[in-house]
C-alpha positions as CSV (number, residue, x, y, z in Angstrom):
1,X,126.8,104.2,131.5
2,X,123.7,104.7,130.1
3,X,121.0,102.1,129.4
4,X,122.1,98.6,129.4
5,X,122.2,96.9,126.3
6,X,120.7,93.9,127.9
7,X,117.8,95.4,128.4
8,X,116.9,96.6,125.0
9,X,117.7,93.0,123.9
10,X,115.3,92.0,125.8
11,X,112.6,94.3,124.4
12,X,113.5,94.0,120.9
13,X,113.4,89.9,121.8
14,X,110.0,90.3,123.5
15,X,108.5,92.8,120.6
16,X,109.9,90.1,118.5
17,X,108.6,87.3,119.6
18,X,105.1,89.4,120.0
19,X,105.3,90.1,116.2
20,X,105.7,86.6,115.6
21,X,102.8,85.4,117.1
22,X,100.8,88.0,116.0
23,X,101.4,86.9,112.5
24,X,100.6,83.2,113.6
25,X,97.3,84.0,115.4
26,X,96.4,86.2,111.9
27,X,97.6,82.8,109.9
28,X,95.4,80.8,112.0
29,X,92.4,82.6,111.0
30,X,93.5,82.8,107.4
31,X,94.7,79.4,107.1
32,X,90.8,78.3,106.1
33,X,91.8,79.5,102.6
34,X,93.6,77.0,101.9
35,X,94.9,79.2,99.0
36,X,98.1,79.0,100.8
37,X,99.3,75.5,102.8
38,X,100.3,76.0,106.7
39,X,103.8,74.7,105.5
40,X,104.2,77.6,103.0
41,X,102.5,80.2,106.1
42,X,105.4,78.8,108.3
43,X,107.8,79.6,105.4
44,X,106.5,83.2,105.2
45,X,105.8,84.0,108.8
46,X,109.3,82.8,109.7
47,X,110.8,85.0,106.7
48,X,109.0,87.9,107.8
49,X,109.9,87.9,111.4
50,X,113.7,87.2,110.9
51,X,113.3,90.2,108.3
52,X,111.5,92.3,111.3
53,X,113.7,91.1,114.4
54,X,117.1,92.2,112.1
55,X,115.7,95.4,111.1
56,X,114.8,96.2,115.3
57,X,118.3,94.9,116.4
58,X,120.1,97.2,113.8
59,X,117.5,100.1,114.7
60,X,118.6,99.3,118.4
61,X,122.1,99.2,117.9
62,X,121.6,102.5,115.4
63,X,120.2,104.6,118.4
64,X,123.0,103.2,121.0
65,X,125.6,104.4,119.1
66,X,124.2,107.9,117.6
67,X,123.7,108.4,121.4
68,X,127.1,107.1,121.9
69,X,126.6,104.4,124.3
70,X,128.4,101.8,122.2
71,X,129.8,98.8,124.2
72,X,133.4,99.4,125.4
């Protein structure tokens, strides 16, 4: 009924994963600071996208059910 779940997993994985190496491309260019080490970048680019992918699964999940396609 409705859309399946799968696929917005797989489009919150994809936009995820895009986000991700968004963020590494923008460190790359960055990284000849040197204000910050590439281990610390890692560190933050990993924080930020685990911050971002949990925020787009709970927005997914939010719009599933207020259009009350929850998983039976």
């Amino acid at each position: 009924m409705g859309v399946d779940m799968r696929m917005s997993d797989k489009i919150s994985s994809a936009v995820s994963y895009s986000w991700n190496a968004a963020f590494a491309w923008l460190v790359g260019i960055f990284s000849w600071l040197g204000a910050i080490t590439p281990d610390w970048w890692t560190v933050i680019i990993c924080f930020l996208g685990t911050i971002f992918t949990g925020w787009m699964n709970w927005h997914w999940k939010k719009k599933t059910f207020e259009r009350g396609e929850a998983d039976q």
